[in-house]
N, C-alpha and C positions, 0 to 999 in steps of 0.2 A: 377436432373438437368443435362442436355448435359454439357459435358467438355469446349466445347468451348464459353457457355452459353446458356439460352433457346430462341430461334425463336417467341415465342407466348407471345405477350404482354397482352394477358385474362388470367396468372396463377395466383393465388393467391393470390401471393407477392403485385405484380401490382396491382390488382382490391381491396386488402386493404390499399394500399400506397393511392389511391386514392380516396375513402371513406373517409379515415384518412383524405385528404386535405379539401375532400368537407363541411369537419363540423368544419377544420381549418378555412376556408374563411367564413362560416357561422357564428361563431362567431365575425370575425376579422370584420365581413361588418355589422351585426347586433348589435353590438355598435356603429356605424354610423347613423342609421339608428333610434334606439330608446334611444338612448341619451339623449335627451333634454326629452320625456318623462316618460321616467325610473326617471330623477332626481325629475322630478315634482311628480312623484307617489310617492317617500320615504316622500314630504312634501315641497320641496323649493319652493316656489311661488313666490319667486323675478326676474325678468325677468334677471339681470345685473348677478345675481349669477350663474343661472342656463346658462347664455351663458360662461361666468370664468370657470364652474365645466366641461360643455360641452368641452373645449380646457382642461383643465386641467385633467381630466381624461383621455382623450387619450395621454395625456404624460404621465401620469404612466402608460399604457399599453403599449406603444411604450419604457418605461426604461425599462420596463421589458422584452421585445422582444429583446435588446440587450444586455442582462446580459443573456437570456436563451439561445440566439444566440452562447455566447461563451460555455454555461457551456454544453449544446448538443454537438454544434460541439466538443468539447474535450471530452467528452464522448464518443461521435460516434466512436471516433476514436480509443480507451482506453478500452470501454467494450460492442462495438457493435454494428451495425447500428440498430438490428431489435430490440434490447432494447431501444434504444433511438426512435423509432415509435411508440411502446408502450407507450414507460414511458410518454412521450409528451403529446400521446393521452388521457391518466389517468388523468393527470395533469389538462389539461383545461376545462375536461369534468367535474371536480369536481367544477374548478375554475363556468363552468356556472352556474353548479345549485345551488354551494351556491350566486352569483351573483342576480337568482330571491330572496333570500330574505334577501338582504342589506336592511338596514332599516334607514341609513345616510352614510354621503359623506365620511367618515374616512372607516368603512366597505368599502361601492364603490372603494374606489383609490386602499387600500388593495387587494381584489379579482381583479380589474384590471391589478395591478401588476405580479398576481400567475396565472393569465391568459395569459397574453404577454409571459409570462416567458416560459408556455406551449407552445402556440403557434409558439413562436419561433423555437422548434425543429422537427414540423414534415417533413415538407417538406425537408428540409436538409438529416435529415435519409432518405425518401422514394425515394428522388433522387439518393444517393449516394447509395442506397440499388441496386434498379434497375438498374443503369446502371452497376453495379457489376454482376449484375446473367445476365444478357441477352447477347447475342449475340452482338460483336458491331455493326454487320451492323443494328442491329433490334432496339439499345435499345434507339434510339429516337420515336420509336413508344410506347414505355413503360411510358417513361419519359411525350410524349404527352398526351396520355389518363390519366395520374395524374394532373397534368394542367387543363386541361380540364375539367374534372371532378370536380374539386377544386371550375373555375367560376365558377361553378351554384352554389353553397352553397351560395352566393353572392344573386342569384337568388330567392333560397326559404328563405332567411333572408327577405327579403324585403316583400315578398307575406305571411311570416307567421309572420313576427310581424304586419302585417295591417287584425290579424283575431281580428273578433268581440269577441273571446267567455272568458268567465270569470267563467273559470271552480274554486269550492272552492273559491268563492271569490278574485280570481288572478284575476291580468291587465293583459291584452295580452304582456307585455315585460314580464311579467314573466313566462307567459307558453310560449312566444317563448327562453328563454333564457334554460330554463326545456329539452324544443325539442332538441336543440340541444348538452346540458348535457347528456340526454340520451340516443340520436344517437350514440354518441363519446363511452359512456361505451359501449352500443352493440357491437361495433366494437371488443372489446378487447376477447369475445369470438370466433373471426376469428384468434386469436394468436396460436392458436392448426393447425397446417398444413403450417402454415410459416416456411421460412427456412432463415439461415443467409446467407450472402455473402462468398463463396469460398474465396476470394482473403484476405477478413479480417482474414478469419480461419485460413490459410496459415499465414500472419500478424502475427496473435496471438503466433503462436508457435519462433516467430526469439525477441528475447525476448533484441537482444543487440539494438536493430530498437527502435528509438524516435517514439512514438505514439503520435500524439494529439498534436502536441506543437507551438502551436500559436505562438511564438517568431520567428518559423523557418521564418515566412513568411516577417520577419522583418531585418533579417542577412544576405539577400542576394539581389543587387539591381535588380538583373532580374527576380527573382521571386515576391520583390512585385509588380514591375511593370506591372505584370501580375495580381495580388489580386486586384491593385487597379484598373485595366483595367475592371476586372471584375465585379466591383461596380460598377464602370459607367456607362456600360452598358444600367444595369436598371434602371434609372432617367426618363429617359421620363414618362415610365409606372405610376411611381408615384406622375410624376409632373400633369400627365392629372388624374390622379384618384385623389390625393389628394389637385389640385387647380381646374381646369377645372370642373373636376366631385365635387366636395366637397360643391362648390361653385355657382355652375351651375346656382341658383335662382337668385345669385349678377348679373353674365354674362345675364341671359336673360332679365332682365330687363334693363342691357344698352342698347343691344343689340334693345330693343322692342319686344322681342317675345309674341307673341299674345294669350291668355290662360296662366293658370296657371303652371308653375312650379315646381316639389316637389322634394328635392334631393333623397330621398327614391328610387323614380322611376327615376331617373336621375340614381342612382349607381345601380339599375338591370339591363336596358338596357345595360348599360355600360359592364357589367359583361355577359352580353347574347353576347357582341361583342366579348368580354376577352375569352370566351369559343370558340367561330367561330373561331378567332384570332388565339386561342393556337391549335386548331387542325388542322387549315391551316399550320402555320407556319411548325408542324410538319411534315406533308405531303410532304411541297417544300422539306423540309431541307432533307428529306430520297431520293426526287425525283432528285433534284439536288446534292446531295451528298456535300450539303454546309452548315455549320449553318452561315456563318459570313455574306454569302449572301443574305441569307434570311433577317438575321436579319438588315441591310443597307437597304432591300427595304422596309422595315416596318416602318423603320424612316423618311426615305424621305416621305414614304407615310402619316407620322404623321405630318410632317412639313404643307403639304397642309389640313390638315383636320385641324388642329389648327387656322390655319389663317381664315379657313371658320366658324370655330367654333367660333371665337374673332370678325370677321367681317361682317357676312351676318347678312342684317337688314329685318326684317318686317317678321320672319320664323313664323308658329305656333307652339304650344305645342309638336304635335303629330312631325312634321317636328325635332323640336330641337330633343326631345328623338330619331330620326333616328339620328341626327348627334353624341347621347351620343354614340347610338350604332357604329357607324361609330369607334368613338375613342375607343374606344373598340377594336375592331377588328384591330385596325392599331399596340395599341400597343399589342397587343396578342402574344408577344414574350415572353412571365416568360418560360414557358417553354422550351426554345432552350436557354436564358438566364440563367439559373441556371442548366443546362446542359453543355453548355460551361463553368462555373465556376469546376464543378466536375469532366470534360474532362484535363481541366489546368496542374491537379495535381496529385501527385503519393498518392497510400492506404495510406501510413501512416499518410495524413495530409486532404485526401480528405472529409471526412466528417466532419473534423471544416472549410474547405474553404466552403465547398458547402452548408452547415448552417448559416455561418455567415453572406456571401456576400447578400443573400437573406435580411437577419432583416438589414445588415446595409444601405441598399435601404430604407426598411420601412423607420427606422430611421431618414433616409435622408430627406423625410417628415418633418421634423421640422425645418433644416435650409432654404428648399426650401420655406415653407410658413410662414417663418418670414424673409427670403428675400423677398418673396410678397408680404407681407404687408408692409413692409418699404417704399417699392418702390413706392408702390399705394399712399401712402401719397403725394407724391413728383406730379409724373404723372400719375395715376388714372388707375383702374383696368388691363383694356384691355392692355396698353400702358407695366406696368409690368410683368404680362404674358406674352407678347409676349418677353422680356430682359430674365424672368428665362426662358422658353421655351427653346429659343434658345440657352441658356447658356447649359439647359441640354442633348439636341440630340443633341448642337453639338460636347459636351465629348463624348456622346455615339458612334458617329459614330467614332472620332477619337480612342477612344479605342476599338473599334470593328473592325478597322482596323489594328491596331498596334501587335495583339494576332495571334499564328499561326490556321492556322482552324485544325480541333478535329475530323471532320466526322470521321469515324470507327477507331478512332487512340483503339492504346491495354493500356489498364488501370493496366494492371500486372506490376508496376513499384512501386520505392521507391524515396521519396526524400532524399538527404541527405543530409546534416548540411555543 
C-alpha cells in the first residue's frame, strides 16, 4: 500500500468491505421481506400474532444492532478494523443459517438478536477500514462502491426469497435465509490478502492513547455535538425506508393507486434507487470536492419526492414503484453519510463513531414509527408523515450544516480526553 494511501478503489480491501455489505443488507432487508411468512411456516396461523411477532422481532434485531453497534465499534478501535469485518461477517452468517431452522418464536427472537448484533458491525469496520488505507482525495470513491454494492443485497433478497423452489423439503425463506448464510462464510476465505489499516497499526503501538472509549464522545460539548450531528443526518433515509417504504401498501391505498401493491417490491425498487443514489452521491461529492453539499441537495430533493409520494392521486402500480425508486435515489446518501461520521473523528475513537452512528439511525426506526403511529391515530396516515418527515430532514439539514466539511481532510490524528 502507497504511503500516502492507495488511489484504486478495485483493491481488495474495498471489493470485500463490500461484498461483506452486500450480504449485510441482504439479510437486514430479507427479514422484511419474509417475515410474516417465515413466522407462518414454524406454525403460527393466528393473523393478530403473526402481525405482534412480525413488529416484535424486528425489535430484537434492531436491540441487537445497538448493543453490537457499541461492542464493534469499541472493538474496532481496541483490536482492529479488519477483525471487526470478519468477526461481524462470521457472526450473521451463522446467525442466518441457523435462522432457516427456527422451529418457534423464542428460537426466532433469539437468532434475530445474534443477528442484529452481527450485523451491526460490518459496515462500521469497512468504512473506517477504507477510508484509512486509501488516499484522501480518493477514498470516497472507496467508501461509494461499499454503499452501493451493499443496496442490491436489498435487491437479490427480494428476487430470492420470491423463488419457487423447495429444495429438501425447505420453504423458500429458508433456502433464502441458507443463500445468504453461505454467501457471508464464502467471503471469509478473501481474509487471506487483506491488510489492516496503517494508522490503527501506528495506534497500536502508542499504548498511553485511549482506544475505543465511548465516554470520550460524552465529556466534551463540542465533540458530541458533532456525534449527535452525525446521527441526524441519517433520519430521512430511514424515515422513507422504514415508514414511506415499510408501509407503502397503507400509502397506496389512500392514495388510490391503481393495481396491487406488495411491500417486497416496494423495498427492491427502493433499494435499486438506494444503489443509483449512493453512486451518484459519490461521484458529486469527489466532483464537487463537497460531502455536506451533496448531502443538502439530496434532502431538499427528498422533501419534494415525499410530498409527491404522500399526495399524487390516481398513480398506477408500475408508476408508484417508480416513485419507490425515485425515493431511493433521493436518499442514497449512507454512503457520504457514514463517511462524514468517520471523517468527524481522530483513529483512536473513529471506528466506535463510525459503527455506532450508523445502528443508532437504524435504531431510530423505532421512535420514528411509534411516533407515526401515534400521530395517525390523531390525524390519519398521510397527515403524520408528513410532521415526522419533516421533523426528520429538517435535523438533518440543520446538522449537516452546523459540521465542518471533511473532503480530503487528513485522518492521521488523535482525540484527546
Amino acid at each position: 500500500m502507497p504511503k500516502q494511501g492507495t488511489k484504486n478503489p478495485f483493491n481488495l480491501v474495498v471489493i470485500v468491505a463490500a461484498l461483506g455489505y452486500f450480504v449485510d443488507i441482504y439479510d437486514l432487508q430479507l427479514f422484511n421481506v419474509v417475515s410474516k411468512s417465515s413466522i407462518r411456516g414454524i406454525g403460527i396461523t393466528d393473523p393478530a400474532v403473526v402481525d405482534r411477532y412480525d413488529y416484535l422481532l424486528f425489535l430484537w434485531q434492531m436491540s441487537g444492532m445497538l448493543v453490537g453497534g457499541l461492542l464493534w465499534g469499541i472493538l474496532g478501535d481496541q483490536k482492529g478494523r479488519k477483525s471487526v469485518l470478519f468477526g461481524s461477517i462470521l457472526l450473521y452468517s451463522l446467525a442466518n443459517v441457523a435462522n432457516a431452522f427456527v422451529t418457534d418464536l423464542t428460537q426466532y427472537s433469539i437468532v434475530r438478536f445474534i443477528a442484529g448484533v452481527g450485523l451491526a458491525g460490518e459496515l462500521g469496520a469497512a468504512i473506517t477500514l477504507v477510508s484509512e488505507i486509501m488516499h484522501r482525495e480518493h477514498r470516497g470513491y472507496g467508501t461509494m462502491l461499499i454503499v452501493t454494492m451493499g443496496a442490491l443485497g436489498a435487491v437479490a433478497a427480494a428476487l430470492i426469497s420470491n423463488n419457487p423452489f423447495h429444495f429438501f423439503g425447505m420453504e423458500p425463506w429458508q433456502i433464502a435465509y441458507l443463500i445468504g448464510g453461505g454467501l457471508g462464510l464464502l467471503l471469509l476465505f478473501l481474509r487471506v490478502g487483506t491488510y489492516e489499516s496503517g494508522m490503527f497499526d501506528q495506534l497500536k503501538k502508542k499504548k498511553e492513547i485511549r482506544k475505543g472509549n465511548f465516554f470520550m464522545l460524552f465529556t466534551d460539548a463540542t465533540r458530541f455535538r458533532r456525534y449527535l450531528a452525525c446521527i441526524l443526518i441519517g433520519l430521512p433515509v430511514w424515515f422513507c425506508i422504514g415508514i414511506l417504504i415499510k408501509f407503502s401498501e397503507k400509502f397506496a391505498g389512500i392514495t388510490g393507486v391503481v393495481g396491487e401493491v406488495k411491500v417486497g417490491f416496494a423495498i427492491m425498487y427502493a433499494y435499486i434507487g438506494l444503489s443509483v443514489g449512493d453512486l451518484l452521491s459519490g461521484l458529486l461529492s469527489q466532483f464537487f470536492r463537497s460531502r455536506k453539499k451533496v448531502v443538502v441537495a439530496y434532502l431538499l430533493f427528498t422533501i419534494v419526492l415525499v410530498a409527491v409520494f404522500l399526495f399524487a392521486k390516481g398513480l398506477t402500480a408500475s408508476h408508484y414503484y417508480f416513485m419507490c425508486f425515485l425515493l431511493g435515489c433521493a436518499t442514497g446518501y449512507w454512503a457520504l453519510f457514514v463517511t462524514i461520521a468517520s471523517e468527524q473523528f481522530g483513529t483512536n475513537i473513529r471506528a466506535t463513531v463510525t459503527t455506532t452512528v450508523p445502528n443508532f439511525v437504524r435504531g431510530a426506526v423505532v421512535p420514528i414509527t411509534l411516533g407515526f403511529k401515534t400521530l395517525e391515530i390523531s390525524i390519519g396516515a398521510v397527515q403524520s408523515a408528513v410532521v415526522v418527515g419533516l421533523a426528520c430532514i429538517g435535523l438533518a439539514i440543520a446538522a449537516t450544516l452546523s459540521i465542518k466539511e471533511t473532503f480530503s481532510k487528513d485522518l492521521d490524528y488523535l482525540e484527546v480526553s
